[in-house]
SEROTOR-991548 format. One record per atom (N, C-alpha, C): residue in one letter; y, x, z. Coordinates in steps of 0.05 Angstrom, whole numbers, padded with zeros to 5 digits, always signed. Each point is the difference from the previous one (the first is absolute). Example, Ala and Ser with C-alpha at 12.3 -4.5 7.8 and 13.67 -1.06 7.14 Angstrom:
// residues 2
A-00114+00264+00156
A+00024-00018+00000
A+00024+00018+00000
S+00021-00007-00014
S+00024+00016+00001
S+00022-00015+00014
//
This chain:
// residues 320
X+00234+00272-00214
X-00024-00013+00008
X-00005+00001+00030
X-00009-00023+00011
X-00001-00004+00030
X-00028+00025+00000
X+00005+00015+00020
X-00025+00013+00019
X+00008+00030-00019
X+00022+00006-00012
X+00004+00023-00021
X+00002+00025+00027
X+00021-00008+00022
X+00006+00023+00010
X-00017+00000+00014
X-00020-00009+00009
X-00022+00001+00019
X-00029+00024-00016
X+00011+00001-00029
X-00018+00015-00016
X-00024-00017-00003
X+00003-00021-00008
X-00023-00029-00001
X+00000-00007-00027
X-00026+00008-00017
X+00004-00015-00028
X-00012-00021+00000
X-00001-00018-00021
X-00001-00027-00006
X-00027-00004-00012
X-00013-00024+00022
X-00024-00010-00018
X+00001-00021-00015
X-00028-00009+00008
X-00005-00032-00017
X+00014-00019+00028
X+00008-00023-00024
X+00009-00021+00026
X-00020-00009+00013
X+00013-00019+00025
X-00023-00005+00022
X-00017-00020-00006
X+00012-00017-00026
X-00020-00020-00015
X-00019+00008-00011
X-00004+00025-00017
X-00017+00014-00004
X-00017-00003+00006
X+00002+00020+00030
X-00011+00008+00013
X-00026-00024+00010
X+00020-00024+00011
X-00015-00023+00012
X-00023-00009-00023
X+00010-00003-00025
X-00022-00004-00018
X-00028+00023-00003
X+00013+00014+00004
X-00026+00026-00008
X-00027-00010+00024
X+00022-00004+00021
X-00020+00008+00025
X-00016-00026-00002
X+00010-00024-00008
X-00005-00027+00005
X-00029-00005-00020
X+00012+00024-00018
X-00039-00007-00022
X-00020+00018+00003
X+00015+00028+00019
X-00025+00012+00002
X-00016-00020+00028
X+00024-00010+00015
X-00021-00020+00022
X-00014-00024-00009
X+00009+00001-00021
X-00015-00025-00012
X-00032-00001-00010
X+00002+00032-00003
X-00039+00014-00010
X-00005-00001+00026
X+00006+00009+00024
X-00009-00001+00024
X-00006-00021+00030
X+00019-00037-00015
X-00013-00012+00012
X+00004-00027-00018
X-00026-00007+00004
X-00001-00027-00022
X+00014-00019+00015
X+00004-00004+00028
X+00016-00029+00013
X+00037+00002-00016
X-00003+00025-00004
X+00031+00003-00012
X+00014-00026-00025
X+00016-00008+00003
X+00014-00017-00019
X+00027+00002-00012
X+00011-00008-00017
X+00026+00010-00009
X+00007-00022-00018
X+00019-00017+00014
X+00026-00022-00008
X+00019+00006-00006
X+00021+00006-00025
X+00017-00004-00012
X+00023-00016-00007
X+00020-00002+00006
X+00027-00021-00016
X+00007+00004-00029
X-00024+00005-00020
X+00015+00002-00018
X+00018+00030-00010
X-00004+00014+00018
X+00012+00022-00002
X-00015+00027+00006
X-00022+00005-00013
X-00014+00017+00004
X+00004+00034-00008
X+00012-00005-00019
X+00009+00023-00019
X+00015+00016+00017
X+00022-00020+00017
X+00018+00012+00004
X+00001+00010+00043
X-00031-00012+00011
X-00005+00002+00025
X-00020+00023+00001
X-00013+00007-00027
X-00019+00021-00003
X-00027-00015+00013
X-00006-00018-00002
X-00028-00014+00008
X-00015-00003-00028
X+00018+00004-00018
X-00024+00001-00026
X-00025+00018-00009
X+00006+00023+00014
X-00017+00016+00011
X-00028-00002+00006
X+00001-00022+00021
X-00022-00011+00014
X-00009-00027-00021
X+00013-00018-00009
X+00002-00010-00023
X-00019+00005-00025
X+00001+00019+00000
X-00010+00011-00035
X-00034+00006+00014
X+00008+00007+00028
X-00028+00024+00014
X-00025-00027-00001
X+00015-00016+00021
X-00009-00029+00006
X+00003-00019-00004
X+00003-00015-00024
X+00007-00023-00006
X+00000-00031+00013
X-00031+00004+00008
X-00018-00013+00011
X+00014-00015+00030
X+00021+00023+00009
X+00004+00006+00037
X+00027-00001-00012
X+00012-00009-00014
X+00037-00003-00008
X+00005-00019-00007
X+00023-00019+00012
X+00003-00026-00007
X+00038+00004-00008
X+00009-00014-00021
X+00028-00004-00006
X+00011-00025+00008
X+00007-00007+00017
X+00020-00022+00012
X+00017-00011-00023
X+00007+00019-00011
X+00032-00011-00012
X+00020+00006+00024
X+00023-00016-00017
X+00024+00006+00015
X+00010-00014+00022
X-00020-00007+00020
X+00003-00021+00025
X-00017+00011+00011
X+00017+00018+00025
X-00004+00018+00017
X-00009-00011+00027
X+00004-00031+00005
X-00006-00014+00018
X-00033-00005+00000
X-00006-00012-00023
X-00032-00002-00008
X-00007+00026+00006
X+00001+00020-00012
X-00011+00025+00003
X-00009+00011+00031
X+00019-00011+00021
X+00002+00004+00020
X-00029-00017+00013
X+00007-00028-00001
X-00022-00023+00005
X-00024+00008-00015
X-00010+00007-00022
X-00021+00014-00006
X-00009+00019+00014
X+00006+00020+00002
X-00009+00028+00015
X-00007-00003+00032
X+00017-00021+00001
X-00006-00018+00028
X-00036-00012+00002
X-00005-00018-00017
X-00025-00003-00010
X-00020+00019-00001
X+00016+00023-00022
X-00027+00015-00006
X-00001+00018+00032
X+00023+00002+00020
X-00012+00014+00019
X-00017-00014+00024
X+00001-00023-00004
X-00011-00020+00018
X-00037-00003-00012
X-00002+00012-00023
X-00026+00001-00008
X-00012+00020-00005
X+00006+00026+00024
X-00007+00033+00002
X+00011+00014-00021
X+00018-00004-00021
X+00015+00024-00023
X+00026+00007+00023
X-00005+00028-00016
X+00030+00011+00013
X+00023+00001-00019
X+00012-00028-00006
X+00036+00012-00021
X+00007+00005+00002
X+00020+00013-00023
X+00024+00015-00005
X+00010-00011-00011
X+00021-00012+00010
X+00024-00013-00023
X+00019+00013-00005
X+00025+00002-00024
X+00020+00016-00006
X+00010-00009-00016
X+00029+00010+00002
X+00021-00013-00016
X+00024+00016+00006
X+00024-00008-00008
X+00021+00008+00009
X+00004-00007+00023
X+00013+00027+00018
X+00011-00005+00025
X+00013-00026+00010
X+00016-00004-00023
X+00013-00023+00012
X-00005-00024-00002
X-00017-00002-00026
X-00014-00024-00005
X-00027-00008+00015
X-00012+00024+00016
X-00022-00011+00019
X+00007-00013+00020
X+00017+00010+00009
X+00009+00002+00034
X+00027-00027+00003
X+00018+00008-00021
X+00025-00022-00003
X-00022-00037-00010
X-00014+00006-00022
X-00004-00031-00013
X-00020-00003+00023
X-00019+00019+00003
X-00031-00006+00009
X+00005-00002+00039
X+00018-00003+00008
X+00003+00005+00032
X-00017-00013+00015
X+00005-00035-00004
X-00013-00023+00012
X-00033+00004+00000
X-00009+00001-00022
X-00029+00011-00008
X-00007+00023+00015
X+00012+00025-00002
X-00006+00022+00023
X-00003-00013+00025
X+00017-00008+00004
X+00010-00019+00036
X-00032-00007-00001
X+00006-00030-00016
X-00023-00007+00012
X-00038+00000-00014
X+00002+00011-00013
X-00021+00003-00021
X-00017+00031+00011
X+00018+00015+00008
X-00014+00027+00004
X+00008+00000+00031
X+00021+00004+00013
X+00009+00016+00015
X-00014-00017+00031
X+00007-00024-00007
X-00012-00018+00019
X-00024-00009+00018
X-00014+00007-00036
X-00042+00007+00011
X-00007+00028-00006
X+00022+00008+00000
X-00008+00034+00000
X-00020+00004-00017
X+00005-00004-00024
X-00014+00007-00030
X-00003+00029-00008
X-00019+00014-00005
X+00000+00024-00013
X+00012+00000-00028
X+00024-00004+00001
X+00006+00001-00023
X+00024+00023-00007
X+00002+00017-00013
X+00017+00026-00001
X+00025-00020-00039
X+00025+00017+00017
X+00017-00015-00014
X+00014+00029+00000
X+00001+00001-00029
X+00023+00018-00014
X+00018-00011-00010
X+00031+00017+00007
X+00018+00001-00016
X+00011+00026-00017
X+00004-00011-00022
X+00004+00024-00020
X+00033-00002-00008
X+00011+00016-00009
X+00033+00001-00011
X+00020-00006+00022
X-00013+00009+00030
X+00017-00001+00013
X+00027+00018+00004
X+00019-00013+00010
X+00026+00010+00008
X+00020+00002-00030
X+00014+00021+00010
X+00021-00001-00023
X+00001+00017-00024
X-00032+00021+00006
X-00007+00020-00021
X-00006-00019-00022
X+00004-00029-00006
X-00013-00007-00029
X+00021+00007-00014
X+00028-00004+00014
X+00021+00010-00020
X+00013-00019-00020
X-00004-00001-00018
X+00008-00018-00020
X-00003-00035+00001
X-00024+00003+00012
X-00013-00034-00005
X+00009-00010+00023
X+00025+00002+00018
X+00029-00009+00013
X-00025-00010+00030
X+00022-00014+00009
X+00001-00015+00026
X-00029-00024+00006
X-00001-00010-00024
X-00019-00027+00005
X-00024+00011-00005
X-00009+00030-00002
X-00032+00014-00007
X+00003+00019+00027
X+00023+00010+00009
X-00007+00023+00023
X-00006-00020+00020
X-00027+00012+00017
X-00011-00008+00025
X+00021+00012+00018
X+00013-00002+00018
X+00013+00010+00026
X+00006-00019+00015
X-00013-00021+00007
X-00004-00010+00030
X-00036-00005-00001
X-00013+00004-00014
X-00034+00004-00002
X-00006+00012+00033
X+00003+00013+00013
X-00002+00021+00023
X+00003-00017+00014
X+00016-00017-00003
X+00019-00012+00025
X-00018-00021+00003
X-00006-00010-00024
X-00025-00030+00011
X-00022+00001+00000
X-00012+00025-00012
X-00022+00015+00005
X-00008+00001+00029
X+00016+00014+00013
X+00001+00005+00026
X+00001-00023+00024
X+00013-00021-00020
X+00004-00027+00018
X-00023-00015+00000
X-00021+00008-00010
X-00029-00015-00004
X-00020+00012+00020
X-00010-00022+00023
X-00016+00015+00016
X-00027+00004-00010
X-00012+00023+00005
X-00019+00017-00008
X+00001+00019-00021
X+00015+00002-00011
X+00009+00013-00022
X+00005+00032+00009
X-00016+00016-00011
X+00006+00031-00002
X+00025+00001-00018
X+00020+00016-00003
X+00012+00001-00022
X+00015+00038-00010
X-00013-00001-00024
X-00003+00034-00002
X+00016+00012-00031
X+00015+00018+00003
X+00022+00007-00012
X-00013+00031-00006
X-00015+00006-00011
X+00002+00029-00018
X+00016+00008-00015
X+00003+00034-00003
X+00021+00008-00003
X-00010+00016-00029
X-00019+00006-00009
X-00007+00013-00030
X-00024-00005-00001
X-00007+00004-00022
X-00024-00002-00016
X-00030+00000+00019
X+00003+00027+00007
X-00022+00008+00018
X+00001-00018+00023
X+00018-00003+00017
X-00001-00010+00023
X+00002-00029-00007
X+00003-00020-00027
X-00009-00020-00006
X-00032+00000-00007
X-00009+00016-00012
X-00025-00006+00000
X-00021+00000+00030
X+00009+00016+00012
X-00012+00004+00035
X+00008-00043+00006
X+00025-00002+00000
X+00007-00017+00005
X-00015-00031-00002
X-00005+00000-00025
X-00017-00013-00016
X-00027-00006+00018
X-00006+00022+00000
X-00035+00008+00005
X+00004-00016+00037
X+00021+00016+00012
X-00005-00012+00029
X+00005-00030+00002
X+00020-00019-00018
X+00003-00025-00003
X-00027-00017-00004
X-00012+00012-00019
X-00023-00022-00010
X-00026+00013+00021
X+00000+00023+00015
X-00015+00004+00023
X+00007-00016+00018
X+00016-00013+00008
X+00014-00017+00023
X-00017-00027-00004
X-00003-00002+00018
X-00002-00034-00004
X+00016-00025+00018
X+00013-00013-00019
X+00027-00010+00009
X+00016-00002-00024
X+00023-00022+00005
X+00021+00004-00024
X+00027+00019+00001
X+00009+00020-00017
X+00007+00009-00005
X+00023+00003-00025
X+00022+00019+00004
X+00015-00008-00027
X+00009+00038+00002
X-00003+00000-00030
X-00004+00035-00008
X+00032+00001-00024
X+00020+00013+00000
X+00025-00003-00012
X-00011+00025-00012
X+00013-00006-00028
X+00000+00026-00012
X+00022-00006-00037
X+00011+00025-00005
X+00018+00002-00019
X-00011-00002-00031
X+00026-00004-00021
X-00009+00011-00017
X+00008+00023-00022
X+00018+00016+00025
X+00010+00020-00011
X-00010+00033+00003
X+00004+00013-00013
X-00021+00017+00005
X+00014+00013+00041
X-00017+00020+00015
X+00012+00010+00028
X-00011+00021-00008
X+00022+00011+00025
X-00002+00039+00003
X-00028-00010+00019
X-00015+00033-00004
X-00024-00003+00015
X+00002+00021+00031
X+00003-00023+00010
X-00007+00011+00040
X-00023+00016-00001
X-00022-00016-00007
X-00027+00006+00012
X-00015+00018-00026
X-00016+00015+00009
X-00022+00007-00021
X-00022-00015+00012
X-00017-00002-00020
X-00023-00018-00005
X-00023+00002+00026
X+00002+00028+00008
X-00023+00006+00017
X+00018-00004+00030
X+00030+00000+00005
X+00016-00005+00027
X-00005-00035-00004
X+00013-00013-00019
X+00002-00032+00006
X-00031-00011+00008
X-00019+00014-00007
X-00030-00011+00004
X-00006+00010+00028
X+00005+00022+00007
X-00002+00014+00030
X+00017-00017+00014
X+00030-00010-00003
X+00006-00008+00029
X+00011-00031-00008
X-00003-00017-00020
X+00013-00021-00003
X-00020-00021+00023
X+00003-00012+00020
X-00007-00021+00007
X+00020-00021+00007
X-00003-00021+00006
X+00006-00022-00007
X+00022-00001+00038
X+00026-00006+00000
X+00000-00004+00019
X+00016+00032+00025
X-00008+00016-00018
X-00001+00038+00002
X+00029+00011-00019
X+00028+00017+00019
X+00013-00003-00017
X-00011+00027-00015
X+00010+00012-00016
X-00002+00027-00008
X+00029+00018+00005
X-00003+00019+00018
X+00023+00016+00001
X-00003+00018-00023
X+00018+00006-00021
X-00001+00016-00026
X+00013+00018+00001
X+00022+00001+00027
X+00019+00023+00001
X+00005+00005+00028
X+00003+00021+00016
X-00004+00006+00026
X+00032+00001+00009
X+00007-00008+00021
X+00025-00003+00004
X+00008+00000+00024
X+00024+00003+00011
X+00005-00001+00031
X+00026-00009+00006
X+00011-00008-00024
X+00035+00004+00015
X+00002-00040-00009
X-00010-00010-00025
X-00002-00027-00007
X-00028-00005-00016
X-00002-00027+00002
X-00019-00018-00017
X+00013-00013-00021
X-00025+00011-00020
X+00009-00029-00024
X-00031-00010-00005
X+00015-00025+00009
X-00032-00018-00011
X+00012-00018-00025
X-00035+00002-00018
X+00013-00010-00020
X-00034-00010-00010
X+00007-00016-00032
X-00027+00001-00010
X+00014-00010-00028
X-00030-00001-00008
X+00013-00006-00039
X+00011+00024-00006
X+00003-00015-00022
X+00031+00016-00007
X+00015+00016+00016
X+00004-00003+00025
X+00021+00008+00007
X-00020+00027+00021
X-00010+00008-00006
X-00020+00015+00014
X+00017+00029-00012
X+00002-00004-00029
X+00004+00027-00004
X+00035-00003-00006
X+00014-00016+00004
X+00027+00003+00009
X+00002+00009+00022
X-00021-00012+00022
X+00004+00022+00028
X-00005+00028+00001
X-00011+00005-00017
X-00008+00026-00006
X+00017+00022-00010
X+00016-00009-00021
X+00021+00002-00015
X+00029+00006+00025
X-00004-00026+00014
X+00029+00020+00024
X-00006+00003+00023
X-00025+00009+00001
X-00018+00017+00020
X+00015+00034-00002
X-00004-00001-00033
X+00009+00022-00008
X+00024+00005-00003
X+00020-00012-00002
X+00023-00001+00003
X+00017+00002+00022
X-00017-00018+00020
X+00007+00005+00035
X-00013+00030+00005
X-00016+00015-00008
X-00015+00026-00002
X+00026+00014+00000
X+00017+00010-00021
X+00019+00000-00012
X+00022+00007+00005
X+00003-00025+00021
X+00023-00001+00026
X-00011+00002+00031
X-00024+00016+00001
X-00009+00011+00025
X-00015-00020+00016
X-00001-00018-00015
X-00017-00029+00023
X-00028+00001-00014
X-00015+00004+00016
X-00034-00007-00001
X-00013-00019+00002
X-00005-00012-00014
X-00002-00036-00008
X-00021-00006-00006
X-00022-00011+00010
X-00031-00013+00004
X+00005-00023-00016
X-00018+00001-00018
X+00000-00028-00021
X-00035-00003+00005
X+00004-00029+00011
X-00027-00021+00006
X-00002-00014-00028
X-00025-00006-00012
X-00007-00014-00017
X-00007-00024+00015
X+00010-00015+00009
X-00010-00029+00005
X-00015-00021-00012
X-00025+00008-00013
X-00007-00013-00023
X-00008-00035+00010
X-00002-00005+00020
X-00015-00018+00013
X+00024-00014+00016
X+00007-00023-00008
X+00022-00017+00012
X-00012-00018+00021
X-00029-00003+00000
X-00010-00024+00020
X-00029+00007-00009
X-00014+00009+00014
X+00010+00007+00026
X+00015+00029+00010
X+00020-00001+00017
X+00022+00027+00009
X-00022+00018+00012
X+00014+00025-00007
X-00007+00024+00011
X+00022+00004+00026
X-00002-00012+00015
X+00014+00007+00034
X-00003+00025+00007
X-00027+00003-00013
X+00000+00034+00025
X+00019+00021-00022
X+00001+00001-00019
X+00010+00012-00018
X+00038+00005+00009
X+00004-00028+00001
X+00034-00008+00000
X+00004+00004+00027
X-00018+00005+00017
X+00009+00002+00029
X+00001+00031-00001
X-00015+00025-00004
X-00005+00018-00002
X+00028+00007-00013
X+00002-00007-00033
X+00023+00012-00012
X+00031-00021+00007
X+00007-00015+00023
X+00012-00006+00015
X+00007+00021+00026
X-00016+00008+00008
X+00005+00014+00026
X+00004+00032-00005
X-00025+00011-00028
X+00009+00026-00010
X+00025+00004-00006
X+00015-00020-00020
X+00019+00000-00017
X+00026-00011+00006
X-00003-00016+00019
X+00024-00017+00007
X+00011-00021-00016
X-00007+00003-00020
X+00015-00028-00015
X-00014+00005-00036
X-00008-00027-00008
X-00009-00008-00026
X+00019-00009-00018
X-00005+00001-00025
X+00014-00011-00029
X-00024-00011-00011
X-00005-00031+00006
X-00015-00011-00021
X+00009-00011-00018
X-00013+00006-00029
X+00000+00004-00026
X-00013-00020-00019
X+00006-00016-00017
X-00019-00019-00003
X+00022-00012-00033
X-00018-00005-00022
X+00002-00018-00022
X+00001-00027+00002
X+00017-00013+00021
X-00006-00029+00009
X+00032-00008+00013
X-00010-00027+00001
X+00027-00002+00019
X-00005+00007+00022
X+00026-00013+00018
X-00007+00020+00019
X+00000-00020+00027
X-00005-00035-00009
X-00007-00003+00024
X-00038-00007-00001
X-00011-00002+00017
X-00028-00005+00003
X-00025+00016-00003
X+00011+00027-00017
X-00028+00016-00008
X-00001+00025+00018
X-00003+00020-00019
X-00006+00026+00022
X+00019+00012+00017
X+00031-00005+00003
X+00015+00003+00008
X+00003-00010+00025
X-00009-00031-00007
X-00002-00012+00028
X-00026-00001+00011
X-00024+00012-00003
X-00019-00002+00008
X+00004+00037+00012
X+00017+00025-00003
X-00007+00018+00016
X+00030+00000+00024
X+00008-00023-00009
X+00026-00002+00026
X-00019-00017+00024
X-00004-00017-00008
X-00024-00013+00014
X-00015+00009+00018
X-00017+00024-00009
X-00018+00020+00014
X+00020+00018+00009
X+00011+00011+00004
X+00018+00020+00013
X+00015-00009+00010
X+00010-00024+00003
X+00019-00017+00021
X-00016-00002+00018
X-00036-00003+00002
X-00016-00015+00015
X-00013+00029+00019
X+00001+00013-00018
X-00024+00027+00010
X+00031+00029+00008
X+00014-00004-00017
X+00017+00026+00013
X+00032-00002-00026
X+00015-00004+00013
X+00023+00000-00014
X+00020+00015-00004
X+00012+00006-00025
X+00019+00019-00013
X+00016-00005-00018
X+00010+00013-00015
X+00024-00005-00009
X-00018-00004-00032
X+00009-00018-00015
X-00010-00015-00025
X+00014+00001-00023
X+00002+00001-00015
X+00019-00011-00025
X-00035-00001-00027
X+00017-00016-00018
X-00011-00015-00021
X+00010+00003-00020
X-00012+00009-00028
X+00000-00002-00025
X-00016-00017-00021
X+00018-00024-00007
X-00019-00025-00009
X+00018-00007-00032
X-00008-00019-00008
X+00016-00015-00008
X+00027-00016+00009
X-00007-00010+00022
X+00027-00012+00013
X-00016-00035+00001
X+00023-00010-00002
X-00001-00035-00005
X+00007-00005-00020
X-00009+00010-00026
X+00009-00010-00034
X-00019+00008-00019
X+00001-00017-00018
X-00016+00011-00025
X+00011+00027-00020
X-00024+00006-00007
X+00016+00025-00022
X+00000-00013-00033
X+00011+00018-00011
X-00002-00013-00030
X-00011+00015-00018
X+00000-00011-00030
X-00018+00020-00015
X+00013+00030-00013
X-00017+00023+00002
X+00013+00030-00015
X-00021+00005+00008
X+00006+00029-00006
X-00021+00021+00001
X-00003+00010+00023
X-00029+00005+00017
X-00001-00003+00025
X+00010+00026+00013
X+00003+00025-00014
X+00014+00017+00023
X+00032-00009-00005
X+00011-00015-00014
X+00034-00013-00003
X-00003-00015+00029
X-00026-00013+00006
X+00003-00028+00013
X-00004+00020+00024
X-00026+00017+00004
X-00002+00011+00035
X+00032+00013+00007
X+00014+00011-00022
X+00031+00012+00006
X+00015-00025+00017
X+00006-00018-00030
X+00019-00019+00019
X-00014-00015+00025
X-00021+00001+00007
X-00003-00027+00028
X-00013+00022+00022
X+00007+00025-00010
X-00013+00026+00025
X-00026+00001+00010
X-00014+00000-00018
X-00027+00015+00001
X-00009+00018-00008
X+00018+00026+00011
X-00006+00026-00008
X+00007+00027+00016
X-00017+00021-00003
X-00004+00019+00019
X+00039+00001+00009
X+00008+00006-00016
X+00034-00001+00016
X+00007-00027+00013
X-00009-00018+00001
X+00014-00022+00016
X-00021+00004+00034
X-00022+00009-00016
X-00016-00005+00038
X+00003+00027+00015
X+00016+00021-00018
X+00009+00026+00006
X+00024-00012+00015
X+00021-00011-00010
X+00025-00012+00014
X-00006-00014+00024
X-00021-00019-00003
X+00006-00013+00025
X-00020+00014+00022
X-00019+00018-00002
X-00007+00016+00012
X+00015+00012+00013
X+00029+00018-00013
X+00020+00011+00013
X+00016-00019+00020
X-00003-00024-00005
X+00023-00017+00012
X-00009-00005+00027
X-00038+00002-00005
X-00010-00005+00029
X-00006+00017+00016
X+00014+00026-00009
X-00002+00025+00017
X+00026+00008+00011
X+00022-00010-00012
X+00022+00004+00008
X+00009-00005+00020
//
């Protein structure tokens, strides 16, 4: 299990999480709304659903409308939440984000759920992994990647505090837990990386998922005498500069870590800032330029190297 050697047990997944938080905000503000594709069961918005009926609307399975709606309802003071699969928000629904939200800068918060390659079985055409990448390509767009339960619900709470559009990723497999309940509420802000492990010799930035694989050959580089700072990067847009400049100049050189491919998202958004603000030596643990296929998701993080031994390896490679 990813986050085992880090001594990290396993919570609820980050869908969960997003649901829980999404209906207790729902008793707390009536402008709140909640749009659907049809897929509620499985985005955890049913939650809010059952709470509020009234304030929940089901699209069906045309993720485009869903989009142009929420558009509406934010143009008439509600704040939406739309959700769906990662890939089906961001891949069908793009044009509509472009120009429906992103454009007139709509308060409208957009989740993706079943991102990356933790769905495992339900193959290539359901994992989100370029979501980040067009996420990020949308101006005004916050775009925020929690890493467990706890620090999704913080997550949550600071998204629909924002005002602005927004896109919140989150899994549906269960994660090792980073945060306890009372740390992710104390330091999660939006934008803010979280250093989780103190370090001096390298960086690993990471998020998602892959938060507690850095963790995992944190400990491993431990091990082999290297003292290794793992950044939670939860916040892809807007960057934490002061963060990557700091653990740039302490550390000398980063391993960013990421459930995505590997051109356009967080990878290239902290080469970006550290090319700009102070530069070092880099390497990357992504997906690559290919799709994965369907198994069982610790078979799948083995073969495409998303795991504490692969960002342990190339860690070594960038010290060598």
């Amino acid at each position: 299990m990813v986050g085992e050697l880090a001594g990290l047990i396993l919570g609820a997944p980050t869908r969960d999480a997003f649901g829980e938080a999404l209906r207790e905000a729902g008793g707390q503000r009536a402008d709140l709304v909640v749009l659907d594709a049809d897929v509620n069961n499985s985005t955890k918005t049913d939650g809010f659903r059952k709470a509020y009926p009234e304030r929940f609307f089901n699209l069906g399975i045309a993720e485009s409308n869903l989009v142009s709606v929420a558009s509406g309802l934010a143009a008439c003071g509600k704040t939406p939440v739309i959700a769906s699969f990662a890939t089906f928000i961001l891949c069908n629904a793009f044009d509509q984000l472009r120009m429906s939200v992103a454009y007139p800068e709509m308060n409208v918060k957009v989740v993706g759920t079943h991102s990356g390659i933790s769905i495992g079985e339900d193959g290539a055409s359901q994992m989100g992994i370029e979501d980040v990448a067009l996420a990020c390509a949308l101006p005004g767009f916050q775009v925020v990647v929690p890493c467990d339960e706890h620090s999704t619900r913080a997550a949550t709470r600071a998204v629909l505090a924002h005002h602005g559009p927004s896109y919140l990723r989150v899994g549906r497999g269960k994660q090792p837990l980073v945060y306890t309940a009372e740390r992710a509420e104390a330091e999660f802000v939006i934008g803010k990386a979280v250093e989780v492990r103190a370090g001096n010799d390298v960086t690993l930035v990471a998020n998602g998922f892959m938060v507690a694989a850095a963790l995992d050959a944190a400990k491993l580089l431990a091990d082999a005498g290297v003292d290794a700072r793992v950044l939670d990067l939860h916040t892809v847009k807007p960057m934490d500069h002061e963060a990557l400049t700091r653990a740039a100049r302490e550390t000398g050189g980063l391993v960013v870590c990421e459930e995505h491919l590997h051109h356009g998202a967080l990878g290239a958004a902290v080469a970006q800032s550290v090319a700009q603000h102070s530069p070092c030596r880099m390497a990357f643990v992504n997906l690559g330029d290919r799709f994965a296929e369907s198994g069982k998701a610790e078979a799948l993080f083995e073969k495409y190297g998303l795991t504490g031994q692969q960002i342990f390896e190339a860690a070594r490679r960038l010290l060598s």
